[in-house]
C-alpha positions in Angstrom: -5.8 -7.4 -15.6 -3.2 -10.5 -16.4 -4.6 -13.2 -17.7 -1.9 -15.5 -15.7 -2.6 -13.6 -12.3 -5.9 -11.8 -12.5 -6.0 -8.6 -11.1 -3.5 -6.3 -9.0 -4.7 -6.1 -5.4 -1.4 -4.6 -3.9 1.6 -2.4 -4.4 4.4 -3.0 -2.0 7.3 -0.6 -1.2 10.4 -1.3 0.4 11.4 1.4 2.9 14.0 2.1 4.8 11.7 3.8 7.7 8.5 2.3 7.5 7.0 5.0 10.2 8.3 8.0 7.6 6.3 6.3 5.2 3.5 6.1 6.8 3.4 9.7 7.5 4.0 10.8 3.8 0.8 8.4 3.0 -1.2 10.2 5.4 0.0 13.8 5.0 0.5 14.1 1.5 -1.3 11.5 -0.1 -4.3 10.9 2.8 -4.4 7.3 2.5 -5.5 5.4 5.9 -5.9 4.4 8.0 -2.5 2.1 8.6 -2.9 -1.3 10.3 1.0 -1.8 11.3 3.3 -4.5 12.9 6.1 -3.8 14.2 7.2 -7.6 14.5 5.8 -9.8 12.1 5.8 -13.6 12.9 6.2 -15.4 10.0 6.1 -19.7 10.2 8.7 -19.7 8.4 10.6 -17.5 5.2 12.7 -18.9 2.4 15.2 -17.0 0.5 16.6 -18.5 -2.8 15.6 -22.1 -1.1 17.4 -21.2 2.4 15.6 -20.7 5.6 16.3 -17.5 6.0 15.3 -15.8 9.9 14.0 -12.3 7.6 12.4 -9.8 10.6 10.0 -7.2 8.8 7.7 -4.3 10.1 4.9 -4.0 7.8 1.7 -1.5 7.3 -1.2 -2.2 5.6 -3.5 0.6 3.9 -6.1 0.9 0.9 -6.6 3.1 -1.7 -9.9 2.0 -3.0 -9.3 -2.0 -3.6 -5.7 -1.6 -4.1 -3.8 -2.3 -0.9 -0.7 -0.5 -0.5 1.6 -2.6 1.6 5.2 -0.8 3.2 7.6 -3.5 4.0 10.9 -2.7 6.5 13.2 -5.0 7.0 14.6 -4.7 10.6 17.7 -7.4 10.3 20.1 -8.2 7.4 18.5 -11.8 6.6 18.6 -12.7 3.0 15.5 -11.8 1.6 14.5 -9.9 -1.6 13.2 -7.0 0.7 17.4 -6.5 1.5 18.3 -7.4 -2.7 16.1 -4.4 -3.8 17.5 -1.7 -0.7 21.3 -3.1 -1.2 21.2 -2.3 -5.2 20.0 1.2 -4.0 16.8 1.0 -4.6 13.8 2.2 -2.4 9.9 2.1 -3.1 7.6 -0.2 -4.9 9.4 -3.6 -5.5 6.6 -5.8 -6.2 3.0 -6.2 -7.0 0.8 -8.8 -5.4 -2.0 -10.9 -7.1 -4.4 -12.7 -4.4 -5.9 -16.5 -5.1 -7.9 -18.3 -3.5 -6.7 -21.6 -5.4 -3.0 -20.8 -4.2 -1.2 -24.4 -4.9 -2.5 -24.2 -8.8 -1.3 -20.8 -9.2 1.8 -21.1 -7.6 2.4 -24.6 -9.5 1.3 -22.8 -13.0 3.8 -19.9 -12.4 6.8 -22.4 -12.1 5.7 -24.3 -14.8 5.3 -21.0 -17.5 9.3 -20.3 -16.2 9.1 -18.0 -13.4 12.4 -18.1 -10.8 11.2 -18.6 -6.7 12.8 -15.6 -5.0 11.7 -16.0 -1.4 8.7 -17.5 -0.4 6.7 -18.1 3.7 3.8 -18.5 5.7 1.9 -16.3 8.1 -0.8 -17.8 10.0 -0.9 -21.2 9.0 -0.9 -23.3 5.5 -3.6 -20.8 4.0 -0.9 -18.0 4.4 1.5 -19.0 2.4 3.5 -16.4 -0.2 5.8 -16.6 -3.1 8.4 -13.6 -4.9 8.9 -14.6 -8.3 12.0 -12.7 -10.0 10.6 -10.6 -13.4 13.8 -10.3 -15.1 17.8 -9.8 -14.2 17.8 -6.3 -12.0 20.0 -4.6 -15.0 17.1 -4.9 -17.7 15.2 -1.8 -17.4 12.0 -3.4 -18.8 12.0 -6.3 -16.5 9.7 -4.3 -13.8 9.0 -5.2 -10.2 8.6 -8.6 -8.1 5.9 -10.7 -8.7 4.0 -11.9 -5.6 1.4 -14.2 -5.0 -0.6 -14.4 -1.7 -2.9 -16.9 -0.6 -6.3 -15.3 0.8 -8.4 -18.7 2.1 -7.9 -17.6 5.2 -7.4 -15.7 8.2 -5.0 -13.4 6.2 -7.7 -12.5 3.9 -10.3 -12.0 6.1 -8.0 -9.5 7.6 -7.0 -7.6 4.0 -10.7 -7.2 3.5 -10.8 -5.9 7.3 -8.2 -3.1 5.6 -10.6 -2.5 2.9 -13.1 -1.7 4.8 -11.6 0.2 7.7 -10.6 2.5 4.5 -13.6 3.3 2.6 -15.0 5.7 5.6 -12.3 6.8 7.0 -11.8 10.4 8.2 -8.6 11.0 9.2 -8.6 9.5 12.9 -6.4 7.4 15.1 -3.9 6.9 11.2 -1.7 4.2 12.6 -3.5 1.1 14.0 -1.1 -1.0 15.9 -1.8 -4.5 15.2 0.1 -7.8 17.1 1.9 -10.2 15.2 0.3 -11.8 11.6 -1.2 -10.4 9.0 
């Protein structure tokens, strides 16, 4: 667990074909079920301090209490989702720490020196989200993206939602289409 962040609720991967992913989660790896959007509506998306008009697809799934998280990017808006695929890269580019107490945390990670990457909101001021960079991309010990996620409201009621949906499930309806916000 880090002692800055707590513990890691979620891995997320960058694909380049979010519905292959999917599959090879279910087939191989028989994690579901997947809540996916296809459009995600965010209020809005920073990159690098620029409004940036980023349209993602993303699916949602647990493994136990660690959410795995697969992020396409459908548009070439600046965003740290097209940073990690345009450097050749493919799979898990960050890990995601939840807070209820967002502001603090997000205030005390600027303050102990970590660089804003992109940062938005999905469903309203208690949706809010922030990349911080973990080191330049050429230093191999620099590892993935730092995220923080705010959880006070609707968008953690929905993650534990996930949570649940996956502790019984048996292999049934795998891909659970789901409108708009996480």
């Amino acid at each position: 667990m880090s002692r800055l962040f707590g513990p890691i609720r979620q891995n997320g991967y960058v694909v380049r074909d979010i519905e292959a992913a999917m599959k090879h989660w279910i087939d191989a790896l028989q994690v579901g079920p997947w809540f996916y959007i296809d459009r995600v509506q965010t209020d809005w998306f920073r990159h690098r301090g620029q409004d940036s008009a980023v349209e993602l697809s993303i699916a949602l799934a647990n493994s136990g209490d660690l959410q795995i998280e697969l992020i396409q990017q459908r548009n070439d808006a600046p965003s740290m989702y097209k940073e990690f695929l345009d450097s050749g890269r493919e799979g898990l580019q960050h890990v995601a720490f939840w807070s209820t107490d967002y502001q603090a945390l997000y205030d005390r990670s600027l303050g102990l020196g970590y660089k804003l990457g992109h940062e938005g909101q999905i469903g309203g001021e208690r949706g809010r989200f922030a990349y911080f960079d973990t080191g330049a991309p050429a230093d191999p010990h620099a590892g993935t993206v730092v995220e923080i996620s705010d959880i006070s409201g609707n968008k953690g009621r929905f993650f534990e939602y996930v949570r649940k949906r996956a502790q019984d499930w048996d292999g049934t309806d795998p891909i659970r289409p789901v409108q708009g916000r996480a």
